[in-house]
C-alpha positions in Angstrom: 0.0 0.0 0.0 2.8 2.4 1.0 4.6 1.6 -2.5 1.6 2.8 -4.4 0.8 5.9 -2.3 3.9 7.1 -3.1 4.1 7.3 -7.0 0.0 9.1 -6.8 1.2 11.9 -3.9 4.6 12.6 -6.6 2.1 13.2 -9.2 0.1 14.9 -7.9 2.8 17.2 -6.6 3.8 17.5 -10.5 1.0 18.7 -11.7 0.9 21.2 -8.9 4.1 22.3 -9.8 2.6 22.1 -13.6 -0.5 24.4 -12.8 1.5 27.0 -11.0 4.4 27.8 -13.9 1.2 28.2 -15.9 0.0 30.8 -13.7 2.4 32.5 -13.7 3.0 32.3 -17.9 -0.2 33.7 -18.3 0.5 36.7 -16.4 3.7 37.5 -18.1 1.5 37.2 -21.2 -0.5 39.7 -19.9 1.8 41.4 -18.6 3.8 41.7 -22.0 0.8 42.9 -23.8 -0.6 45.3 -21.8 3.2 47.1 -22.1 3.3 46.8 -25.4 -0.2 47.7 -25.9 1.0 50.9 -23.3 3.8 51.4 -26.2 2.1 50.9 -28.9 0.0 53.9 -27.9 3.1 56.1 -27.1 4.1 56.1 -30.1 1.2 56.8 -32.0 0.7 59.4 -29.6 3.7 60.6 -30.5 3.9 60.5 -34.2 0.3 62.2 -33.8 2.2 65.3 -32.4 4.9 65.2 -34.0 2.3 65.1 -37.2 0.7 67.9 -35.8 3.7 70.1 -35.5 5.1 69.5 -39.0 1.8 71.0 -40.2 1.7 73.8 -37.3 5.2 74.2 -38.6 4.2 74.6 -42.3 1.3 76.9 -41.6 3.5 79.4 -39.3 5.6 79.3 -42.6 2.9 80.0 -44.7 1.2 83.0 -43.1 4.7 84.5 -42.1 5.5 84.4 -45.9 2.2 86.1 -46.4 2.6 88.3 -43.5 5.8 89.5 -45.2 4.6 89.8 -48.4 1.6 91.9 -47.2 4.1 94.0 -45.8 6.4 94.4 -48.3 3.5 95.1 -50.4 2.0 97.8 -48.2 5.0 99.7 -47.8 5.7 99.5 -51.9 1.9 101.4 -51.6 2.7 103.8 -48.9 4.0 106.4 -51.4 1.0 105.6 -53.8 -1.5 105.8 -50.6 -0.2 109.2 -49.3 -0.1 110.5 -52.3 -4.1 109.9 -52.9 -5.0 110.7 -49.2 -2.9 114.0 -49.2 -5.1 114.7 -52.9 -8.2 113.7 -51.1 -7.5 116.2 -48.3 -6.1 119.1 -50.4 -9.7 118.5 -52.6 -11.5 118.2 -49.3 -10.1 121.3 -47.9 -10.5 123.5 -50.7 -14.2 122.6 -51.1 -14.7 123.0 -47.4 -12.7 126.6 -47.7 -14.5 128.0 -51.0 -18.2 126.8 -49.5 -17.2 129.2 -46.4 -15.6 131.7 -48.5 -18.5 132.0 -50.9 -21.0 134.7 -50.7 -23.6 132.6 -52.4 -23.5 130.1 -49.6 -26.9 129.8 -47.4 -27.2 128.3 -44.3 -28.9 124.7 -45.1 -32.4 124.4 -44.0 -33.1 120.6 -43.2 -31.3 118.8 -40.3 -29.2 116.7 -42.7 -27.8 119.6 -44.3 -26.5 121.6 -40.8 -25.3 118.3 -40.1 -22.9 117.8 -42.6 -22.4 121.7 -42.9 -20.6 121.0 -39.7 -18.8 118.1 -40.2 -17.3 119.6 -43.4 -16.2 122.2 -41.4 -14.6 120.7 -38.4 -16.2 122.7 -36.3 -16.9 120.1 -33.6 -18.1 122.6 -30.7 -21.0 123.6 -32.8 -21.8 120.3 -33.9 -22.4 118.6 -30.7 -24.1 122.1 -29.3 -26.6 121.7 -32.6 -26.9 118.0 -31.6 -28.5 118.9 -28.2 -30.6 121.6 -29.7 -32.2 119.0 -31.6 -32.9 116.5 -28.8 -36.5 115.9 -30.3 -35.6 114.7 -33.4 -33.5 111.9 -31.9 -34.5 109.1 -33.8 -33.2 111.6 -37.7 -30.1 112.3 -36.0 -29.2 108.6 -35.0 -30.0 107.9 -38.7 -27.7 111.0 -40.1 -25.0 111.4 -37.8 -23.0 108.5 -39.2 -22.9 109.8 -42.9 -22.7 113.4 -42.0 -19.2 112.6 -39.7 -17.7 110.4 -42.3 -18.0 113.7 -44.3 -15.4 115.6 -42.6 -11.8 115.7 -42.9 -10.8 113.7 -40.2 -13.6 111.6 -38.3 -11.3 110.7 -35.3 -10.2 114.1 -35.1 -13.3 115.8 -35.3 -15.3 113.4 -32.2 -12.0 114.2 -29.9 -12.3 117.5 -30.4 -15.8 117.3 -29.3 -15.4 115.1 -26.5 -12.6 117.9 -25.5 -14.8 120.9 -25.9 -17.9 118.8 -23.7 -14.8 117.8 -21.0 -14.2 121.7 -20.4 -17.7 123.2 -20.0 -17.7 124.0 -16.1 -20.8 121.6 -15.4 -19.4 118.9 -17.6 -20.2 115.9 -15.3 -22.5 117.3 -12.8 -25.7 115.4 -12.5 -28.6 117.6 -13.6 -25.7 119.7 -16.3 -23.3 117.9 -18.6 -24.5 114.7 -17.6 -28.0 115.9 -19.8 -26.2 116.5 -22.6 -23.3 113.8 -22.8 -25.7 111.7 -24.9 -24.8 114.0 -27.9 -21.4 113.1 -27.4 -21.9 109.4 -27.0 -23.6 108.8 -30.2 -20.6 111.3 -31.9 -18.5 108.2 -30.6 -20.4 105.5 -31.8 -20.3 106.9 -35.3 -16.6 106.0 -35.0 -17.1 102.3 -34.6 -18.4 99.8 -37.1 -20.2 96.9 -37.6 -22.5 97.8 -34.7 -19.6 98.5 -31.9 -17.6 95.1 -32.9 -14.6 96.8 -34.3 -12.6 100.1 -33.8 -11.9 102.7 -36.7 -8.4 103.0 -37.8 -7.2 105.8 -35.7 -3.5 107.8 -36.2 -1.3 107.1 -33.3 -1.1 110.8 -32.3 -4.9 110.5 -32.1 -4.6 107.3 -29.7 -2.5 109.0 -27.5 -4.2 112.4 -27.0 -7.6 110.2 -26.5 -6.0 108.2 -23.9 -4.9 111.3 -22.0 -8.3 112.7 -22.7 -9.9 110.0 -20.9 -8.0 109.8 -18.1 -8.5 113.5 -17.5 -11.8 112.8 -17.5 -11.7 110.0 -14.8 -9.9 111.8 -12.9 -12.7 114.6 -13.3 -15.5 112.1 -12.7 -13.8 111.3 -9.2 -12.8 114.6 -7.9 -16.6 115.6 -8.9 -17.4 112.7 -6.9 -15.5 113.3 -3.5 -16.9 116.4 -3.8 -20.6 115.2 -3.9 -21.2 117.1 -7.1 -22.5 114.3 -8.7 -25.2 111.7 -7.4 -24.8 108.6 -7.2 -27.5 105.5 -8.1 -29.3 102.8 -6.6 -27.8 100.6 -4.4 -27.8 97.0 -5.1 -27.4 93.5 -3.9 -24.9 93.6 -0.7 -25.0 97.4 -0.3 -22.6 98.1 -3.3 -23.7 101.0 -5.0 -24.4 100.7 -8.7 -23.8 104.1 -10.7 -25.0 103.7 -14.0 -24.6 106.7 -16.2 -24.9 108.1 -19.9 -21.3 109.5 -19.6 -20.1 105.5 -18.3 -21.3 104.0 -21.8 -19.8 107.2 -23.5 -16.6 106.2 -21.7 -17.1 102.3 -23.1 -17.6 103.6 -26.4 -14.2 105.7 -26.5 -12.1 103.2 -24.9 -13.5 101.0 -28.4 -13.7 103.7 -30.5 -9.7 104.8 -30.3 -8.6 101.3 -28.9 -7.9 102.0 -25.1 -8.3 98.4 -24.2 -5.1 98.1 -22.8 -4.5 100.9 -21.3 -6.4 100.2 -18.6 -7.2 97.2 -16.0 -9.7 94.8 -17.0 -11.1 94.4 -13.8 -12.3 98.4 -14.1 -13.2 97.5 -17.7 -15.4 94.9 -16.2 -17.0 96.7 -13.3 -17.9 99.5 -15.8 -20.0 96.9 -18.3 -21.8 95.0 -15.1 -22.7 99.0 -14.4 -23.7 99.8 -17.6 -25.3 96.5 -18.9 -28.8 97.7 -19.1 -28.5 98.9 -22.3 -28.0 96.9 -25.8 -25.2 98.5 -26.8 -22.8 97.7 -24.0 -23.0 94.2 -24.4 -22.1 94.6 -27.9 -19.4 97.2 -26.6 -17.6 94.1 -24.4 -17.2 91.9 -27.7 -15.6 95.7 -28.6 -13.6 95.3 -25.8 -12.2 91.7 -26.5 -14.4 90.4 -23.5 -15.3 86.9 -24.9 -14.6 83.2 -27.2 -13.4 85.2 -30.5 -10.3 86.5 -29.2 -9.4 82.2 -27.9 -7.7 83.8 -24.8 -8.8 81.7 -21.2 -8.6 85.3 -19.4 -11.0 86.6 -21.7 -13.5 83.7 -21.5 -13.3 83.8 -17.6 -13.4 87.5 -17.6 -17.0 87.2 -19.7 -18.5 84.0 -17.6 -17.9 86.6 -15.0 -19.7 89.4 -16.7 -23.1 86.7 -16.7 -23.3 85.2 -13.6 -22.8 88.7 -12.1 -25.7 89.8 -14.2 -27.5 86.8 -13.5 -27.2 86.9 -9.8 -28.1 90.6 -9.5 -31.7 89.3 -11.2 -30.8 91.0 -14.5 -31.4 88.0 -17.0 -32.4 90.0 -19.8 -29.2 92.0 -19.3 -27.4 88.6 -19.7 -29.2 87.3 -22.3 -28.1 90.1 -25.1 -24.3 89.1 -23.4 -24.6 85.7 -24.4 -26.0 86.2 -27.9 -23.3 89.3 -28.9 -20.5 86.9 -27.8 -21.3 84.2 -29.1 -22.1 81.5 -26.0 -25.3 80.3 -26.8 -24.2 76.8 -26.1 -22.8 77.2 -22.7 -25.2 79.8 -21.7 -28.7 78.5 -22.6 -31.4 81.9 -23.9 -34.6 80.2 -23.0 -33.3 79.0 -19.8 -32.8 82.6 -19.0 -36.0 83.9 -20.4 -37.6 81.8 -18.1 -35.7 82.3 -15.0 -36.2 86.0 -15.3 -40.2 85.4 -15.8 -40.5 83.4 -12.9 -38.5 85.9 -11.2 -40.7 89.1 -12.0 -43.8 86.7 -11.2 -41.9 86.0 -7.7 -41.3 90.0 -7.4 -44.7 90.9 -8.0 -46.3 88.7 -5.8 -44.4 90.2 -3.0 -45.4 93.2 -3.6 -49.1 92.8 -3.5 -48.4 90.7 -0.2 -46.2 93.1 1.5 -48.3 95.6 0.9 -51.7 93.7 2.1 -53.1 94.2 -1.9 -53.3 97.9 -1.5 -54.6 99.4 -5.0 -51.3 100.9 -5.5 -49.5 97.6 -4.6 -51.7 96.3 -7.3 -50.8 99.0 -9.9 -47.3 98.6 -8.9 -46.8 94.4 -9.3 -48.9 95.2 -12.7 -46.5 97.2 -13.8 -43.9 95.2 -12.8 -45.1 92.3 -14.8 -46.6 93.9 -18.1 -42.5 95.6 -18.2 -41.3 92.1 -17.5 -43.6 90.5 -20.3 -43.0 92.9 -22.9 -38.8 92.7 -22.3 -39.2 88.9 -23.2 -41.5 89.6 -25.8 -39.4 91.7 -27.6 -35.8 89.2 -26.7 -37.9 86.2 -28.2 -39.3 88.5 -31.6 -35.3 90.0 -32.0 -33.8 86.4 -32.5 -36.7 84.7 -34.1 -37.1 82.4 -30.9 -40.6 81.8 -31.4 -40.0 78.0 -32.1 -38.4 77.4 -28.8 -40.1 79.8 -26.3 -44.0 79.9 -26.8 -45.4 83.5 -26.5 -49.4 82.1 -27.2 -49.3 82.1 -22.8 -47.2 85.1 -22.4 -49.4 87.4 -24.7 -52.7 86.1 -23.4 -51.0 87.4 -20.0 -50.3 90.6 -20.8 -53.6 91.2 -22.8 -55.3 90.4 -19.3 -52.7 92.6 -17.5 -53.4 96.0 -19.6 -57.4 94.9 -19.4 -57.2 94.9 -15.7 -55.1 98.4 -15.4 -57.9 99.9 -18.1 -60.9 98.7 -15.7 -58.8 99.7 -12.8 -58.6 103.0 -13.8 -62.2 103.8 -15.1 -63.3 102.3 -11.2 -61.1 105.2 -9.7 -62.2 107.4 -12.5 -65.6 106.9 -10.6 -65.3 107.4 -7.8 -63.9 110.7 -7.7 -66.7 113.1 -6.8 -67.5 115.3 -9.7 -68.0 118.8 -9.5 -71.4 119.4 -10.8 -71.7 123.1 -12.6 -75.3 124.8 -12.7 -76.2 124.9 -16.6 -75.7 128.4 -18.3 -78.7 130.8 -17.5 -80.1 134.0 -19.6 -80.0 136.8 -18.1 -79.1 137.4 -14.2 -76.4 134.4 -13.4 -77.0 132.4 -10.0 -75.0 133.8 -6.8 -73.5 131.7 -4.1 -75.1 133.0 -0.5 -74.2 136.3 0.4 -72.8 135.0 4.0 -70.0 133.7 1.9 -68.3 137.6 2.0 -68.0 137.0 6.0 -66.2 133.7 6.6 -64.0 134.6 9.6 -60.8 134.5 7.9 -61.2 137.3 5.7 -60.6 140.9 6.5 -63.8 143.5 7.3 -64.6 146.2 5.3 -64.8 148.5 7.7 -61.2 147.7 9.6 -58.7 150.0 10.0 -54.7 150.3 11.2 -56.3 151.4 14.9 -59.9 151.5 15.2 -61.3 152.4 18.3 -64.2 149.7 19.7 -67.5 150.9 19.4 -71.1 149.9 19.6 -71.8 147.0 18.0 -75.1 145.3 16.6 -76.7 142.2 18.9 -75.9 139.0 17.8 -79.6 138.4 17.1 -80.1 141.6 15.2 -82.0 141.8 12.4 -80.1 143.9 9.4 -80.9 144.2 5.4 -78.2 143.1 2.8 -77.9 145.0 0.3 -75.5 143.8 -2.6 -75.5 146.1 -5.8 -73.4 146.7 -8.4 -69.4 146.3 -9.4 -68.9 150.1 -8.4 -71.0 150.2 -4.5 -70.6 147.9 -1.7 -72.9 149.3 1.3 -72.0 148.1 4.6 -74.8 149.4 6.2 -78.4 150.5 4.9 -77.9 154.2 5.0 -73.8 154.4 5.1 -72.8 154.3 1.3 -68.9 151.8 0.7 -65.9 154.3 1.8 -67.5 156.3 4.4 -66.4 156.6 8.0 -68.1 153.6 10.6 -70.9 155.3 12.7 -68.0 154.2 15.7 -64.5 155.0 14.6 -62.4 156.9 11.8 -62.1 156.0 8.2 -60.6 153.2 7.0 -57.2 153.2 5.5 -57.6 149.6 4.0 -59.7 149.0 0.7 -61.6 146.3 0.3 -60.9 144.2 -3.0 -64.6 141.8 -3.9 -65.5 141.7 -7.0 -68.0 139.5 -8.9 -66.4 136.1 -7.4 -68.8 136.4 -4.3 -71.7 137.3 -5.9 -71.6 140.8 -7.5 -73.9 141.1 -10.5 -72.8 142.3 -14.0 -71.0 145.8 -14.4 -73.9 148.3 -14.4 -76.8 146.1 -13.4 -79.4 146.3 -10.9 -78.9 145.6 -7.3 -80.1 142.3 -5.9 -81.6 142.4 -2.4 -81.6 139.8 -0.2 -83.6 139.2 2.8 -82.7 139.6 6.5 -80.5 136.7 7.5 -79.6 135.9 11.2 -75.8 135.9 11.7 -73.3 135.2 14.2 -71.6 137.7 16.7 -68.7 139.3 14.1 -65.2 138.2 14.9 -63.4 140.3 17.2 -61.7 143.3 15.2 -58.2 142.7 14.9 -55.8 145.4 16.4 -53.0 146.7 13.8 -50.0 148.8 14.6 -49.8 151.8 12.7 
């Protein structure tokens, strides 16, 4: 028995051994290609880079060679170019000179024509005076400022000179003076810029430089004006920080794009003066102006813009945020209709705390009306702009408003009735109606018969009986028998003359007296003493 365990426990010790070195060939087959695999990778990796540079390589090649041939070829044209643009000026000027020179030359009658008459003439502290003359024909000089400007000799040139001249006027930037008018100036700037505030002109270097001394001036202005209180400052919002929003801050935006300030100052004042300003349409347009976004593929830039909209969007200013994201570009990682609806459901949230707050007072109610119709017709207009119509119903959000402007109409014929109205007796022939003739001898008014020191007297009883006569424009008897202007049966004359007239009851200028009957009145106020 012993001799045949022995043989069965060495075999099975064998294939042990057997099962074990397979193990371990298995992993170091698996071992093997998962490296190799791991290489394998590497160097595809690799030759994928090294792929990509060769072409990155070429390309740089390419557009240096085509950088250096654009310059090569613009400075072949300089000679060519300032030739023609030293013609076009010499013309220019001498047209300009012989219209001023003329003796035949009228003063232009339409707003187009005193426009241009300006521009041609560089005469930018009348132009931007005329502009602000004209502040009720807004919407003609928005449409004619651009073409009239391009006109003169020197656009550039012609709105700094402005700007300069509106900068030294002693009320420039004091709220309630300049501040008025800077609107004038601002849309002189944005004449400058094209393709709707996307791109600066091409500005002379000189012109750069005196703009971006010009503007710090006028910070500097703007602050000492501000430590001085001169100028007011606005609401404040969320956290206490004050938020000044002003015409002359978007002017400010539209310079800094206009002569291509960007970086001549910080970005993070740059940024504070767009989250300011952001009400308007313009500005948002201004901040792709000011290299705030994803075209310029700088990080800084995209962080700087991300900023911008969840600043906006925290502050409750969706609509704000929503012209930001479609001027830049970040539709995708910004979604429209997501913030169309948050800011609905926010004005919804607003005006319902105003009606509670206010235990649904009628002018709570007008007020959260308000608040909503506004808030209605902002997304109206967001969702008719870019043709959103497909993706954001406004069937529920016109039915809305049609029931908020119903309710404000009904509201306001119910207090329409119930003011009292003053009924008027209809227009008689003849002798007119008189209010009752105790209406002359309300306490408060002066008696006829006072004077600077009159000396007390007998007086009538209290329940005395005495006839009222009223005649004419020309005789007021204060007694029966005494005719107006003669001494009181108790004291001197009287130094004061009385002043009624038809208002209490007097008939027409020469007509016939009216008499009333004996009234009953009340003891006559005591007679007021008056120094001489």
């Amino acid at each position: 028995m012993e001799a045949e365990t022995l043989p069965s426990d060495r075999i099975q010790r064998a294939i042990e051994e057997l099962e074990l070195q397979k193990a371990l060939i298995t992993n170091c087959a698996i071992q093997w290609k998962t490296l190799s695999d791991h290489y394998s990778s590497l160097k595809k990796t690799l030759a994928e880079r090294a792929e990509s540079l060769d072409s990155k390589l070429d390309a740089l090649e390419s557009e240096t060679k085509q950088a250096l041939d654009s310059i090569e070829r613009r400075e072949s044209s300089l000679p060519e170019r300032e030739s023609s643009a030293a013609g076009f000026i010499a013309e220019r000027r001498d047209s300009v000179v012989d219209e001023m020179e003329s003796q035949e030359d009228k003063l232009p009658g339409d707003l187009q024509g005193f426009l241009s008459w300006y521009c041609r003439r560089m005469d930018s502290a009348a132009l931007w005076r005329f502009m602000v003359s004209r502040r009720k024909e807004l919407a003609a000089l928005r449409r004619e400022i651009s073409g009239a400007v391009a006109q003169s000799l020197d656009p550039p040139r012609l709105v700094l000179d402005a700007i300069e001249d509106f900068l030294s006027q002693p009320d420039a930037i004091v709220a309630g003076g300049g501040c008025e008018r800077c609107w004038a100036v601002g849309m002189l700037v944005w004449s400058l810029l094209e393709s709707e505030g996307r791109k600066a002109s091409q500005v002379a270097s000189s012109i750069r430089e005196r703009a971006a001394s010009v503007a710090k001036s006028w910070l500097a202005k703007h602050e000492e004006k501000k430590g001085n209180g001169d100028i007011e400052e606005g609401g404040t919002g969320e956290g206490g920080k004050e938020e000044t929003e002003s015409p002359e801050g978007r002017t400010f935006l539209q310079m800094v794009v206009a002569f291509g300030l960007r970086s001549m100052f910080e970005d993070e004042f740059l940024i504070k003066m767009v989250v300011q300003n952001a009400s308007r349409k313009e500005v948002a347009k201004l901040a792709v102006g000011l290299e705030f976004g994803e075209k310029m593929e700088v990080s800084c830039f995209d962080t700087e813009l991300y900023d911008i909209i969840n600043n906006l969007v925290k502050k409750g200013k969706e609509i704000e945020a929503f012209y930001f994201v479609h001027e830049s570009g970040l539709t995708e990682k910004f979604s429209p209709i997501d913030l169309l609806k948050s800011y609905l459901q926010n004005s919804r949230k607003n005006a319902s705390a105003i009606l509670k707050n206010r235990n649904h007072s009628m002018a709570a109610a007008e007020e959260s009306n308000n608040l909503e119709m506004n808030a209605l017709k902002s997304i109206t207009k967001c969702v008719e702009i870019y043709k959103l119509e497909d993706k954001f119903g406004l069937g529920s959000i016109r039915k809305r408003l049609s029931q908020l402007e119903k309710a404000k109409s009904e509201r306001k014929k119910s207090q329409a009735s119930q003011k009292p109205q003053i009924k008027r007796p209809p227009p008689t022939r003849g002798t007119p109606s008189f209010p009752p003739s105790k209406a002359i001898r309300i306490p408060h008014m002066p008696s006829a018969t006072y004077s600077r020191n009159p000396s007390l007297g007998p007086q009538n009883p209290p329940a005395s009986r005495q006839p009222f006569n009223y005649v004419g424009q020309a005789t007021y008897d204060s007694h029966p028998s005494v005719p107006y202007g003669a001494p009181p049966s108790h004291g001197r004359s009287s130094s004061m003359t009385p002043s009624y007239n038809t208002y209490y009851g007097g008939v027409p200028y020469g007509g016939q007296p009216i008499n009333y009957g004996a009234y009953e009145y009340p003891p006559p106020p005591p007679q007021p003493h008056y120094q001489p």
